[in-house]
N, C-alpha and C positions, 0 to 999 in steps of 0.2 A: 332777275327776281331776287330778292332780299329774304332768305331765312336764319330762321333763331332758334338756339337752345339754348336752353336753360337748366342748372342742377342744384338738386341742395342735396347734402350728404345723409340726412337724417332722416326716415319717411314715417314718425310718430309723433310728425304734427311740428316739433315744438322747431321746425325751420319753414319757411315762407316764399314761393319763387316770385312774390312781388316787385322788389328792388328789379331783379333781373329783367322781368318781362316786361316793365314801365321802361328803361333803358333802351331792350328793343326794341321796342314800341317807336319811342323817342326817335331812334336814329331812321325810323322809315321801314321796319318790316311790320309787316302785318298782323295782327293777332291771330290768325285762323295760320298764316304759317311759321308760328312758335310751337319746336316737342319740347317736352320735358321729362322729368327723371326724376325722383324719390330715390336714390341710389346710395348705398356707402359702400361694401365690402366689395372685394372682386367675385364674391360670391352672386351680386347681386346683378340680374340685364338689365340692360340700359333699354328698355323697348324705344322709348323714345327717343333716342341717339339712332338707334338703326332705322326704323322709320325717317327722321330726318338725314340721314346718311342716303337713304333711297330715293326720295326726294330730290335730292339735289342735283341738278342736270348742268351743263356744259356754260358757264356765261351765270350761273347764280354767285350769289355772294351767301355766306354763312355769316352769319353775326353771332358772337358767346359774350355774353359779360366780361367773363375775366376766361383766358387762356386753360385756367385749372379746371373749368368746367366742361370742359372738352376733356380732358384727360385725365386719370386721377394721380397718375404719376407721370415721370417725365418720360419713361418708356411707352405709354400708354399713350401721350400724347402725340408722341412720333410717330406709333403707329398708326394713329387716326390721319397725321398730318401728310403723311406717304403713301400711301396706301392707300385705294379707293376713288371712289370721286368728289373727294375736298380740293376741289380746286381754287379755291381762294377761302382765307377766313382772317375775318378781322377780328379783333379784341375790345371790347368798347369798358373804357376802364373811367371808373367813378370819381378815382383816388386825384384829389386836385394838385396833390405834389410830385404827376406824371404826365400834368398835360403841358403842351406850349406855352 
């Protein structure tokens, strides 16, 4: 089963999880299993990262937009990426001067 999160840093509106969740979408995950996040500071839960973090069972696939939205730093991403059951995750990147 294919799930997706999505973030944007900002949560007073003036950023949009559209791009993101049109991409998941795109690549075959479902919309009913898309979390997401309004998150900036480390002050801030990520409810929707742990819920999808819970989620995810032995054999799914994780989809993020970009890598950064998993983690907000590169420490941060590591330990999402070791830790727990992210057993796979892909990065589904937009940028056309990184594709094949």
């Amino acid at each position: 089963m294919f799930i997706g999160y999505a973030r944007v840093s900002k949560s007073d509106g003036s950023q949009v999880l559209d791009l993101q969740i049109d991409a998941l979408i795109q690549a075959g995950v479902n919309k009913k299993r898309i979390y997401h996040d309004y998150a900036s500071s480390r002050k801030d839960s990520r409810h929707g990262l742990e819920a999808c973090i819970k989620a995810l069972q032995p054999g799914n696939t994780l989809f993020v937009w970009k890598l950064d939205r998993l983690g907000r730093d590169m420490k941060d991403l590591i330990f999402h990426l070791c830790t727990g059951p992210l057993y796979w995750s892909r990065a589904i990147n937009q940028d056309p001067c990184l594709k094949h």
